[in-house]
N, C-alpha and C positions, 0 to 999 in steps of 0.2 A: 426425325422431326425436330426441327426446332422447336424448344422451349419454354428457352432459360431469355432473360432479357437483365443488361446492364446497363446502367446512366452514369458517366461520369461529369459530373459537371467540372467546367473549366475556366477560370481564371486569369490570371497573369500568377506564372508559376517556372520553377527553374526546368533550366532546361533537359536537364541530366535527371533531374527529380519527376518529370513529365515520361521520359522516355523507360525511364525504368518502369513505372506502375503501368502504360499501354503497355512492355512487353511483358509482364506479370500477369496480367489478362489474355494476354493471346498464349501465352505459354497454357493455358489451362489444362489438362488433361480431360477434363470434360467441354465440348466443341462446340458443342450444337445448342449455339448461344448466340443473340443478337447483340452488339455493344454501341450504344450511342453514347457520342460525346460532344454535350453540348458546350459552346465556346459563346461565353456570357459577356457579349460586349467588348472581346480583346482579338481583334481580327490579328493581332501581330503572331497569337497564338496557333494558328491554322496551321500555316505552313511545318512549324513543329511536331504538332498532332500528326499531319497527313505523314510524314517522315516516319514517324514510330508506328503508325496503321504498317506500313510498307505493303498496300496497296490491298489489305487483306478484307475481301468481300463481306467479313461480319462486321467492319466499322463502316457506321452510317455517321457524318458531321453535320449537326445541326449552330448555327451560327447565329449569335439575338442580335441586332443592331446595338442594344446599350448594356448595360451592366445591372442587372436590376434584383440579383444576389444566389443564392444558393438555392434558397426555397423555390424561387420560378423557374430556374433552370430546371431541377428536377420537375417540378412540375411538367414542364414541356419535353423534355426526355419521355420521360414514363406515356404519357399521352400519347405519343408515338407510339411507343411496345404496345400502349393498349386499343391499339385499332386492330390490332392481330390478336384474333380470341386464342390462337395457340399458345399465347406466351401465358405457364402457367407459374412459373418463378421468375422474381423478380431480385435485385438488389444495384445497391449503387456503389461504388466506389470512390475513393480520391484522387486527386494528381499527384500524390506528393508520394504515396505509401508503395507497399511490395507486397503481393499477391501471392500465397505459396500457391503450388501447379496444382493442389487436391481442393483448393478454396473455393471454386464452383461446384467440384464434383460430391464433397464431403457434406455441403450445404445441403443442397439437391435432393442428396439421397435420406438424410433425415426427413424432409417434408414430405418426400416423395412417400417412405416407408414408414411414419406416422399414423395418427390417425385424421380422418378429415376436420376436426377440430384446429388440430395442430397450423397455427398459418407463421408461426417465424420461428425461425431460430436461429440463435447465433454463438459465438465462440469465443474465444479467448483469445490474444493479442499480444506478440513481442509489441515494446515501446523499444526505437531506436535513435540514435542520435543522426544528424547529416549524412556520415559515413555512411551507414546504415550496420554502425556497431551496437550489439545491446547495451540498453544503458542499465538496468538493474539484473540483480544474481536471482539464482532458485526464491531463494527465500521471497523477494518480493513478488515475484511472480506466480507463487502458490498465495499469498496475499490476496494478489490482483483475482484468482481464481474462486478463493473464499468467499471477494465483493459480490461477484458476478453469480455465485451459486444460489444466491439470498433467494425465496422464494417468491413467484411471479407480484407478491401485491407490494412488497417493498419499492418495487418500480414507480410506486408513487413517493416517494423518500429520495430515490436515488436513480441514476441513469446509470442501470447495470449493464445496458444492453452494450452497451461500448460501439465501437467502430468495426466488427466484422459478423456480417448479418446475411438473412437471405428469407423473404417471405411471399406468400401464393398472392398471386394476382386478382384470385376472386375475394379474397378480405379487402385487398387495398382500393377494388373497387369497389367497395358500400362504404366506403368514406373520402372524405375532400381531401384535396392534394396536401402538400407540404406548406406549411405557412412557419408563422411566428417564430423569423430569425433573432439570433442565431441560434434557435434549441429547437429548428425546424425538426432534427430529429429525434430527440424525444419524446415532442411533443406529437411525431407521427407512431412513436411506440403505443405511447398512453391510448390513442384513437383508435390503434389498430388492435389494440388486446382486447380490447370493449366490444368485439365484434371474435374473437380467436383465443386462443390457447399461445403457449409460446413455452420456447426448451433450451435450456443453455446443454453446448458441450466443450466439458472444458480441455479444446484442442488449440494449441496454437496454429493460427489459419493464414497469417496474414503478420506485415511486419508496420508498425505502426511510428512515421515517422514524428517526433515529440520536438514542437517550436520551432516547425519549418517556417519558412521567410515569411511564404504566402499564405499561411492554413488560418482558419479561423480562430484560434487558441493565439495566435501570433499577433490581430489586431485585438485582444481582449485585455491587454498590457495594461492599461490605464485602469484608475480606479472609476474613472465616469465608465469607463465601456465596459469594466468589468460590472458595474452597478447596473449596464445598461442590458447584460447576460442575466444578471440573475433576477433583475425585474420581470423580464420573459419566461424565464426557468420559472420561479413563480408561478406566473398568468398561467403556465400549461398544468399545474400542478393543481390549483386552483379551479380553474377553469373543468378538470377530471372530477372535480370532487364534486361537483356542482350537475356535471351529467350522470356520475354514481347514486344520485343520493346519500353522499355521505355526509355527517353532521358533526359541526365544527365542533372538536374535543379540549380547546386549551386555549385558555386567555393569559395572556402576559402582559403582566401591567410594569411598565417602566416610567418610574417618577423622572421627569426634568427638571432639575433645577442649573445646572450650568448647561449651554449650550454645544463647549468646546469638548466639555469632558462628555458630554452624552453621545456625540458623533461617532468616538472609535466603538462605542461599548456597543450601539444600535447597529454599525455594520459589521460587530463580533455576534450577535445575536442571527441578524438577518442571513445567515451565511449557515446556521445550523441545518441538516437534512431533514430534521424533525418541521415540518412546517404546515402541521392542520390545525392554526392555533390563529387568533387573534393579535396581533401588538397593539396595547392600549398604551400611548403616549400619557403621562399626567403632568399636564404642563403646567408644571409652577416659578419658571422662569419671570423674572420681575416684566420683561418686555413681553411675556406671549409671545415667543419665537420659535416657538417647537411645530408648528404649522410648514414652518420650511423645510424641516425633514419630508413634507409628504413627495416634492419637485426633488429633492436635492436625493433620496433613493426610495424610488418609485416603488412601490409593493403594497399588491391589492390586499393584504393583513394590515395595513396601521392604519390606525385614526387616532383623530388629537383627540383630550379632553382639557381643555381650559378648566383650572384648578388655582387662579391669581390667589394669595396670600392663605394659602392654606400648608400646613406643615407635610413631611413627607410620610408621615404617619396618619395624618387624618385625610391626605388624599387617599393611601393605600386602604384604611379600614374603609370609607365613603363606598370603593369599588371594590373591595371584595366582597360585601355588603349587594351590590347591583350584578356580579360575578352568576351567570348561569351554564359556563361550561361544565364540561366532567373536571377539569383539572386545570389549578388556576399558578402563576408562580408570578415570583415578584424579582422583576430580572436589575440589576444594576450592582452598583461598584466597583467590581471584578467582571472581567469577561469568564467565559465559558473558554476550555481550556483545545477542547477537539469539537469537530463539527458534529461528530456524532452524540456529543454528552445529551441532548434532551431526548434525542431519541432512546438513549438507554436507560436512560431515566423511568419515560413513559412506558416502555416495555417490563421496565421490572416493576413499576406502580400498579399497572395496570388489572394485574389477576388478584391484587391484596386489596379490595374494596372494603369488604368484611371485616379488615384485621389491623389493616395500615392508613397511617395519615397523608405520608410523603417519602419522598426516596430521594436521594442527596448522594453527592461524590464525598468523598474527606479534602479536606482543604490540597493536599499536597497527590491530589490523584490516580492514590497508588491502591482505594479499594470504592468499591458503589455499596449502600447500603440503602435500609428502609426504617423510618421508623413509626411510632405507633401515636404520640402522644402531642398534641399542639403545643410548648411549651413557652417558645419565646416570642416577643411584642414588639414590632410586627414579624410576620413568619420571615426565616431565615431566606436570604437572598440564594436566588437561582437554585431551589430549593421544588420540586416536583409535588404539589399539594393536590387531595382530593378536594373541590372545592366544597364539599357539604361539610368535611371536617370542619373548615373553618367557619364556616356558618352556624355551625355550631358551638364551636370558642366565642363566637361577637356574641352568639344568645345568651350566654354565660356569661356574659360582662370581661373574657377573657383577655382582650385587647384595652 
């Protein structure tokens, strides 16, 4: 019986890079599998496809008249598998990548031998270069396996799930197709856990090609497009917390007063994993120009506060003063050093309510620490504050 079902959506992609991942797929060792591959508006691409199919009755081509991106092509793939109530696994593929021969079968048999809970799981991943030689040693790759091991709710922090997956078809139908590129797919994780369970195994399944010509990571080169990934990264992020019930824990107030220098610091901040938090702009800039951060890097966290001739100390006290998160910080001067610093931050803040004020790196970031007492006016930059502590400092006259 068939029924396993694969979408690869298809592009404009190399040719030698096309031909390897279909024969990667048909090589599978598990068979009894439907493979569609959809060709999104590049009719030049067919004849390639049909060539690598080499005429084999599980590839179905499906062809869109226009180009209309990754998220619709899956869409319309899948939509197909899903007119056949047999097909009870599903996953999709790339053009560019290499499929080991156990990577349907290995998948499979997890979900299959699971519990009905269980609706995805996925695996671990060589990164390779063009050749398709590896590009990093053991070490990084037990790295990569540590990311990936993090437990299911981190998946709102981070896109552990990577690129080698396989999940039941009855989860992915109680909810809406793929949307919101280019994070179409983790933002089909987020949706699909809310309804499932989910299992890393950390087997290398798949060979994962890193800044192919054509891949999505290759047009994200720019800092507009790269602004333009993580706006969406965001939105899905966002958007999860919002159908959780979850409740916003962390306001970050960043004073403006230059415009040039507040630009690199805002996209060294917006770029942290840590992101259930507020950005409060305090804009003390002489012109009121912090408004065009909101166009210039879109993300559903900032809003301006017009603050005209106020100092950078009587905007900060004004707003930790109005501050009603759990944990408030005051970001500027220095960037953050790694993406993960707030989030280590909040994790080690978090269970010392009782005991601690704030948790902080050391300047030269060679230890994380907490400590106990409000001391300096105003609290120390990018600094992890309970925010009743300091509510408690202002009632004191402390600031």
């Amino acid at each position: 019986m068939v029924d396993t079902g694969i979408v690869m959506p298809l592009y404009k992609q190399d040719i030698g890079y096309l031909q390897a991942a279909i024969s990667s797929v048909l090589a599978q060792s598990y068979r009894a599998f439907r493979f569609i591959i959809v060709i999104d508006g590049a009719p030049e691409m067919i004849q390639p496809a049909l060539h690598a199919a080499m005429g084999d009755s599980r590839v179905q081509l499906v062809t869109l008249p226009q180009n209309q991106g990754v998220a619709h092509a899956l869409n319309r793939g899948f939509g197909e598998l899903f007119k056949d109530p047999l097909i009870q696994y599903v996953t999709w593929v790339s053009s560019d990548n290499v499929y080991h021969s156990t990577f349907i079968e290995r998948l499979r048999w997890e979900l299959e031998q699971g519990p009905d809970s269980l609706g995805l799981v996925f695996s671990t991943f060589r990164q390779v270069d063009g050749a398709g030689n590896p590009l990093y040693d053991e070490q990084h790759q037990q790295a990569l396996i540590r990311y990936q091991s993090q437990p299911p709710h981190e998946l709102l922090n981070a896109s552990i799930v990577g690129v080698s997956f396989m999940y039941k078809s009855q989860y992915a139908r109680l909810i809406d197709g793929y949307r919101l590129q280019p994070v179409e797919d983790y933002d089909y994780w987020l949706r699909l856990t809310e309804t499932c369970s989910m299992k890393f195994i950390p087997e290398i399944l798949m060979d994962y090609r890193v800044n192919s010509a054509f891949s999505v990571s290759a047009s994200l080169r720019s800092q507009k497009e790269h602004r333009r990934w993580r706006h969406a990264f965001q939105i899905a992020k966002y958007e999860a917390r919002a159908r959780r019930g979850i409740t916003l824990e962390m306001t970050i107030l960043m004073p403006i007063t230059d415009m040039a220098q507040a630009e690199p610091l805002l996209d060294n901040l917006l770029e942290q994993h840590y992101s259930n938090c507020m950005v409060r702009l305090l804009d003390l800039t002489p012109e009121q120009g912090a408004s065009s951060f909101l166009t210039m890097m879109l993300d559903p966290r900032l809003i301006v506060t017009p603050r005209p001739h106020y100092s950078v100390r009587e905007a900060l006290v004004q707003a930790i003063g109005e501050t009603t998160t759990r944990f408030v910080v005051c970001f500027g001067i220095k960037p953050y050093i790694a993406v993960t610093d707030l989030l280590y931050l909040t994790d080690l803040l978090r269970p010392l309510q009782n005991t601690h004020a704030f948790s902080y790196y050391t300047d030269d970031h060679s230890s994380i620490g907490s400590g106990r007492g409000v001391q300096s006016v105003p609290p120390e930059w990018n600094y992890v504050y309970y925010t009743h502590r300091l509510h408690e400092a202002l009632e004191q006259g402390g600031f």
